[in-house]
C-alpha positions as CSV (number, residue, x, y, z in Angstrom):
1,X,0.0,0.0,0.0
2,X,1.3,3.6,-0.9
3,X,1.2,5.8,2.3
4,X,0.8,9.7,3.0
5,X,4.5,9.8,3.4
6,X,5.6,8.1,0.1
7,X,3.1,10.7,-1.8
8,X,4.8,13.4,0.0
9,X,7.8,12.3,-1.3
10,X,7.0,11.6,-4.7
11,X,5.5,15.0,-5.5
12,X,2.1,14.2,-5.7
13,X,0.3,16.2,-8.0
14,X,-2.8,18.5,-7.0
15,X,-4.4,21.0,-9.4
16,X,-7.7,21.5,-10.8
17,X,-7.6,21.2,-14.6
18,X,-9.8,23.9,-16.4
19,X,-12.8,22.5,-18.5
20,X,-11.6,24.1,-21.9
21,X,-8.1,22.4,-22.1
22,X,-7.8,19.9,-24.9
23,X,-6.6,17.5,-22.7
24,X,-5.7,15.3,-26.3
25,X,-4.0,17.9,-27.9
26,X,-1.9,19.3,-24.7
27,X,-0.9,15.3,-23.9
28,X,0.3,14.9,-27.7
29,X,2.0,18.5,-27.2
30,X,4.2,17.9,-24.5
31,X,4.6,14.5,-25.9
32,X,6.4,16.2,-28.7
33,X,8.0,18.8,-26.8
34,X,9.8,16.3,-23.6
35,X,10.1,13.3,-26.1
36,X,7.5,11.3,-23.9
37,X,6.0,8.0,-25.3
38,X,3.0,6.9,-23.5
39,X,2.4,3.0,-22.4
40,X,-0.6,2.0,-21.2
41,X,-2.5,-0.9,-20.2
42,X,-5.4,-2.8,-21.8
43,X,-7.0,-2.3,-18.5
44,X,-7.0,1.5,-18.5
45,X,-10.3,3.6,-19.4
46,X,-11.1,4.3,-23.5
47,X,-9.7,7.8,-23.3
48,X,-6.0,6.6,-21.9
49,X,-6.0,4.0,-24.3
50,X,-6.6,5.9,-27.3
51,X,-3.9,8.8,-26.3
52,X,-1.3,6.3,-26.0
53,X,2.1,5.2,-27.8
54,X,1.6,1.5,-26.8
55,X,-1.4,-0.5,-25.5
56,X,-0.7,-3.9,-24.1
57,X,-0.7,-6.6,-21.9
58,X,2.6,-6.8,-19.0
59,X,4.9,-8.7,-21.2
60,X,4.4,-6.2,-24.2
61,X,4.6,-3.5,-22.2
62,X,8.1,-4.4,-20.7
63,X,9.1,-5.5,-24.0
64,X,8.1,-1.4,-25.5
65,X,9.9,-0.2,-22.3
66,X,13.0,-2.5,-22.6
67,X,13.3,-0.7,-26.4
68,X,11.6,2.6,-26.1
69,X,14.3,5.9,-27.2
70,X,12.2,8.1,-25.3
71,X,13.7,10.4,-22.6
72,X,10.3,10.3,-20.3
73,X,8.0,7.1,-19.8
74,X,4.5,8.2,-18.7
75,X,3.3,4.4,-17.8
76,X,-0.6,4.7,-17.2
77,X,-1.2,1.1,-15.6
78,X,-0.9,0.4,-11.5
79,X,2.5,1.0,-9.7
80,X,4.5,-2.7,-10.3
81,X,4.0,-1.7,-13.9
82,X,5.9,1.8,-13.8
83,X,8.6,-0.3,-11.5
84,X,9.2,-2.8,-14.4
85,X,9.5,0.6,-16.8
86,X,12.3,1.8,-14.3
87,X,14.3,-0.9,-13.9
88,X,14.7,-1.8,-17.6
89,X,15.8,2.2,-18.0
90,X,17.4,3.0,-14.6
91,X,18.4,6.2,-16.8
92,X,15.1,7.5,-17.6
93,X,12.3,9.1,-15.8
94,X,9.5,7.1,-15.1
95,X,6.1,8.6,-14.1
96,X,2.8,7.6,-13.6
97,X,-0.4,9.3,-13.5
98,X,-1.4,8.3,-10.2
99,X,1.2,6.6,-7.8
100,X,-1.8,5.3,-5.5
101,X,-2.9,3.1,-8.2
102,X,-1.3,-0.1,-6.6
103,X,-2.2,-3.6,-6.9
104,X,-3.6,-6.6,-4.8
105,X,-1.9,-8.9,-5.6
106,X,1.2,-7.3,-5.0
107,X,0.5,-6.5,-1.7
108,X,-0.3,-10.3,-1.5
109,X,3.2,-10.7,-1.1
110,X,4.8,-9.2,0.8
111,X,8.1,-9.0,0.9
112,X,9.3,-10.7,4.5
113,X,7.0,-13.2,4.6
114,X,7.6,-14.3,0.6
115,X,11.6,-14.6,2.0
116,X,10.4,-16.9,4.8
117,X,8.6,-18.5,2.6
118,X,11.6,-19.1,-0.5
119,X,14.2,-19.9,2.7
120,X,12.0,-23.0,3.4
121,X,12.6,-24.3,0.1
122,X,16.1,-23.7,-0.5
123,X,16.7,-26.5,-3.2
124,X,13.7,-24.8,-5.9
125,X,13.6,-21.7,-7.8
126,X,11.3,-18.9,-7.8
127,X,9.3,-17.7,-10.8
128,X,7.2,-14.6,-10.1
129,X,4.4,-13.2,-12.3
130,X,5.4,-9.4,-13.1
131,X,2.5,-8.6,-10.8
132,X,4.4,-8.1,-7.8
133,X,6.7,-5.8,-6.4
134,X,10.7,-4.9,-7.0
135,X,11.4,-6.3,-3.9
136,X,9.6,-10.1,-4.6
137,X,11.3,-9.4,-8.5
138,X,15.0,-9.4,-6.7
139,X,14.0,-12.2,-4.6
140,X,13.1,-14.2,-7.8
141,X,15.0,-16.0,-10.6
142,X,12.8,-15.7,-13.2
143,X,9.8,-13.2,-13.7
144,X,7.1,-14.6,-16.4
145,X,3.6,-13.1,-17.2
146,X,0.1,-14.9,-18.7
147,X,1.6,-14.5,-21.9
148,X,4.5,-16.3,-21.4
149,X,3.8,-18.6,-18.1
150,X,3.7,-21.9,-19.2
151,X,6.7,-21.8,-21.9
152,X,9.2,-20.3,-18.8
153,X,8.1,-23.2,-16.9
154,X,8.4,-26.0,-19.5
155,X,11.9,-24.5,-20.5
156,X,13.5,-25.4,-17.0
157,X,14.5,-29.5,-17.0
158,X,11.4,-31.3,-15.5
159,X,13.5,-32.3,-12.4
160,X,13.8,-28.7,-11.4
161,X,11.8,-28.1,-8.2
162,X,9.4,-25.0,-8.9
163,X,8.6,-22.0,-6.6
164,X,5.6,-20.1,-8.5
165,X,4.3,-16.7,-6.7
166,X,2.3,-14.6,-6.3
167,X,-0.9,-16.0,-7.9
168,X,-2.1,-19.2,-6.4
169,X,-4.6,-19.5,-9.5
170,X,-2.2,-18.3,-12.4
171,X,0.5,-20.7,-11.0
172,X,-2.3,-24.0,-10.7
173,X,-3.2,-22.8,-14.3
174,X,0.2,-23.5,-15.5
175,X,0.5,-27.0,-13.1
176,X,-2.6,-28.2,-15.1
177,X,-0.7,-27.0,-18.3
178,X,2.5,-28.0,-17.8
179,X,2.4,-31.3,-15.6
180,X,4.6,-29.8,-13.0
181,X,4.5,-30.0,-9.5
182,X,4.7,-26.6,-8.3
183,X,4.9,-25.1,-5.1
184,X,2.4,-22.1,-5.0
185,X,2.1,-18.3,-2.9
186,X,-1.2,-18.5,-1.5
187,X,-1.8,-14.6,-3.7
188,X,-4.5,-13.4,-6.0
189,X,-6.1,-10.2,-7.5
190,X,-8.8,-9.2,-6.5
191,X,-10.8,-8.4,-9.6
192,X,-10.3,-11.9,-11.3
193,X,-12.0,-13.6,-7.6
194,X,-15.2,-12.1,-7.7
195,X,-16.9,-13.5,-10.8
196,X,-19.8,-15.5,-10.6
197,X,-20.0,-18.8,-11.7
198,X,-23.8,-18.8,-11.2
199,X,-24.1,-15.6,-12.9
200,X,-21.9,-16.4,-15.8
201,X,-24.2,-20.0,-16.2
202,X,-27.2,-17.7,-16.5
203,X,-25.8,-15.6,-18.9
204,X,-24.9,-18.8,-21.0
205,X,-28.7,-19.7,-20.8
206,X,-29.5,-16.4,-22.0
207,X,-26.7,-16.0,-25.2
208,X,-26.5,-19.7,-25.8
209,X,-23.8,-19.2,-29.0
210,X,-22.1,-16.4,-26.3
211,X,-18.3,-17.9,-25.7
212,X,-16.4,-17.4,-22.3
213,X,-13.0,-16.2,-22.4
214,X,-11.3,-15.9,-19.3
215,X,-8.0,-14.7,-18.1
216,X,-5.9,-17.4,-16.5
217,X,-5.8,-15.7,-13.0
218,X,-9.9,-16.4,-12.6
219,X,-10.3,-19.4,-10.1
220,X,-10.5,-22.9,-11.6
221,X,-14.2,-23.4,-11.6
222,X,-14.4,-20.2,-13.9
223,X,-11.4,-21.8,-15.9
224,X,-12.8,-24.9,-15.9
225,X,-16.4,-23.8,-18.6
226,X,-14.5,-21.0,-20.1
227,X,-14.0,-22.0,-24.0
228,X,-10.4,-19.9,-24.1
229,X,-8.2,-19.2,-21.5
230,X,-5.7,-17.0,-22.2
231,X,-3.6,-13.7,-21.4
232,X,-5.6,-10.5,-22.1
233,X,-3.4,-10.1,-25.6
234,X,-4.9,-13.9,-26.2
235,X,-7.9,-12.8,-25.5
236,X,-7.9,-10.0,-27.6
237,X,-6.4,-11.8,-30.6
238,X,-9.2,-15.2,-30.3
239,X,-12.2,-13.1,-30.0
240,X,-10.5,-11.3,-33.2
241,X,-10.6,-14.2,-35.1
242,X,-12.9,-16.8,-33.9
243,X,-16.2,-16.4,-36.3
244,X,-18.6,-16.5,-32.9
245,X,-20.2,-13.3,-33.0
246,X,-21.0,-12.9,-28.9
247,X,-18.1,-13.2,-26.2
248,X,-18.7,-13.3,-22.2
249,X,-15.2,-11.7,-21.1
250,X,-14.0,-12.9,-17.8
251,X,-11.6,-10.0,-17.0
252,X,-10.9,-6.5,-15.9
253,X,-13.6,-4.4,-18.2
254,X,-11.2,-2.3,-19.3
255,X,-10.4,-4.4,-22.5
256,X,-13.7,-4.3,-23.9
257,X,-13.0,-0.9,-25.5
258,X,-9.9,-2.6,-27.7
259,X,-12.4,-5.5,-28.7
260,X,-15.2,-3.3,-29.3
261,X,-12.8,-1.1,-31.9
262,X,-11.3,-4.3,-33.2
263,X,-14.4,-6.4,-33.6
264,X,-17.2,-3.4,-34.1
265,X,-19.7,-5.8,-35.8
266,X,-19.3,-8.3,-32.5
267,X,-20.5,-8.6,-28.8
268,X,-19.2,-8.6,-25.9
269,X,-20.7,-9.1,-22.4
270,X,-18.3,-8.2,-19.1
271,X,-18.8,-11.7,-17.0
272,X,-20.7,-10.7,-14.1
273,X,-19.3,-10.3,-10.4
274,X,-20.5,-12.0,-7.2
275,X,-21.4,-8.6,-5.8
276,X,-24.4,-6.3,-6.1
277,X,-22.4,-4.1,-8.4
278,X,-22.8,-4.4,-12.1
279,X,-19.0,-4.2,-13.1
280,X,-16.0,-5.7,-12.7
281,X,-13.2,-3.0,-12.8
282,X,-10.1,-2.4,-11.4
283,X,-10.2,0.6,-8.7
284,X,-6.5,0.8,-8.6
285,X,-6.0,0.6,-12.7
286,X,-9.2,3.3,-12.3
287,X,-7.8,6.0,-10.6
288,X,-5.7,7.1,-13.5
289,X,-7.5,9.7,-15.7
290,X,-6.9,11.8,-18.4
291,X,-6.5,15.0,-16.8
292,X,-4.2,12.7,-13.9
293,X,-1.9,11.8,-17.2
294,X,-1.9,15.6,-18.3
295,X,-0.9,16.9,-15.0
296,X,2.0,14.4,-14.7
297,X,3.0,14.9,-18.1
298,X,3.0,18.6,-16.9
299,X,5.0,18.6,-14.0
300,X,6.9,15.3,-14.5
301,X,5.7,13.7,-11.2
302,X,4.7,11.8,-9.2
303,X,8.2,9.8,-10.4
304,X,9.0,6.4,-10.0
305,X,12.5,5.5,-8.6
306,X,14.0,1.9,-7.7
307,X,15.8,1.3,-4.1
308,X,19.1,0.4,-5.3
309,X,19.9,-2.2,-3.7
310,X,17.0,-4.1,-5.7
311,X,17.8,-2.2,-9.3
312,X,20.1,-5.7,-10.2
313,X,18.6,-8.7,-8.6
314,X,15.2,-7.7,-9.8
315,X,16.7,-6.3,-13.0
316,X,18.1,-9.9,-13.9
317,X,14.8,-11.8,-13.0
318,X,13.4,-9.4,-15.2
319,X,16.0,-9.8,-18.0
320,X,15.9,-13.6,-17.9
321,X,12.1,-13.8,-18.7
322,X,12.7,-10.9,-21.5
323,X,15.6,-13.5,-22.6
324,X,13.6,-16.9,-22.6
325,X,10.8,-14.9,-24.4
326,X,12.5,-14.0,-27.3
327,X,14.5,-17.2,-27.6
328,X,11.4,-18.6,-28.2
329,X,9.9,-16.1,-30.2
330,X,7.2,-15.0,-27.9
């Protein structure tokens, strides 16, 4: 959790923004003007989205900021995303829109404990999904994403004893995949836990030809009647070009709006939460807005810096799953 302190030190950014600013044409302006590139994630509202450089899931977006020649990185996604920009370009300023915008499950891990919990098993190696913190990414070998998950794994020799953090339902996702015996974090996100399996079976009665994609870090029973499971670009790319015509979307809303412009003549239906409200949206990946990207584009803050005693262990995790990924063309 980000406290009071940490914004304090940061610089966090207060200032009404007047109604009659283009917000799209001052971004694209000081764009220009700083050399700036914009990466944001599929999770982010329509407006971010569509003023951005790069849209993408974690391993593209570490990929664009592993190769990006701009001189500022305005990362619009939650805060273990704009820590990954850093580390990859220790020389660059990194900024976010909001630095509150944190993550679950990241702070499902924490630190300490996750050290404890590695020490107890000192004969297997950790691979961390890139949704966690620098500090678990310097206590890891290897950092993987949905993307890329299951070929990390099955690249290691099948002897080699397996620590997989921080999501306990990504990481039994890739045991079923891959056969392996793997020794989960008890972590998960807090968005992908709250669909309705009873709600999602009603809304199968009602669009019978309707196909359920889910995002490998749903629990298994979702998994288990979804008809693709795959990372949010996999989702993306199969609802592109399957020839069903209605999708149920088990994930953050936010990537409906790249569906909706890639597949205008198709449907797609947000897979109800077990909760009385009607969405299923991030609140961390939320608080970044428009005028929030603006004002940090502005004043370049709040910025994102690395303790360095974590800059090379976590950079190497990092740079090993960025290796294994391109060796395999991924």
């Amino acid at each position: 959790m980000i406290t009071q302190n940490e914004l304090e030190r940061v610089g966090y950014v207060k200032e009404q923004v007047s109604a009659r600013l283009d917000l799209f044409e001052e971004i694209k302006r000081l764009k220009a003007e700083k050399n700036a590139i914009i990466l944001a994630h599929y999770y982010q509202d329509g407006d971010i989205q569509d003023i951005a450089d790069y849209i993408g899931d974690s391993l593209g977006l570490a990929q664009q900021a592993e190769k990006t020649k701009a001189d500022i990185i305005v990362f619009a996604g939650v805060h273990f995303m704009a820590e990954t920009a850093k580390l990859l370009n220790p020389n660059k300023k990194v900024v976010m829109p909001d630095f509150r915008a944190g993550c679950s499950l990241a702070d499902s891990c924490p630190p300490a404990d996750f050290k404890k919990f590695k020490d107890a098993h000192p004969d297997h190696i950790v691979i961390s999904y890139i949704n966690c913190t620098a500090a678990i990414k310097a206590l890891s070998d290897i950092i993987c994403t949905s993307s890329n998950a299951v070929q990390i794994v099955e690249s290691l020799p099948k002897d080699q004893k397996i620590i997989f953090a921080p999501d306990k339902n990504l990481g039994a996702y890739v045991a079923k995949k891959t056969g392996r015996d793997l020794v989960l974090w008890d972590g998960a996100c807090m968005v992908h836990e709250i669909f309705s399996l009873q709600k999602i079976a009603k809304l199968k009665v009602e669009h019978p030809d309707a196909l359920l994609l889910a995002h490998p870090e749903c629990e298994e029973p979702i998994l288990k009647i979804a008809d693709f499971v795959g990372s949010t670009t996999g989702i993306l790319k199969f609802a592109k070009e399957n020839s069903a015509k209605t999708f149920i979307v088990a994930t953050e809303s936010g990537i409906l709006h790249q569906m909706q412009k890639n597949c205008p003549e198709k449907t797609f239906i947000p897979a109800p939460p077990d909760n009385n409200c009607a969405c299923n949206d991030c609140p961390h990946m939320k608080l970044n807005t428009l005028e929030k990207v603006y004002l940090c584009m502005k004043h370049e803050l709040p910025e994102v810096n690395i303790d360095p005693q974590l800059q090379a262990p976590a950079l190497k995790s990092l740079k090993r799953m960025l290796e294994i990924s391109a060796s395999l063309g991924l």
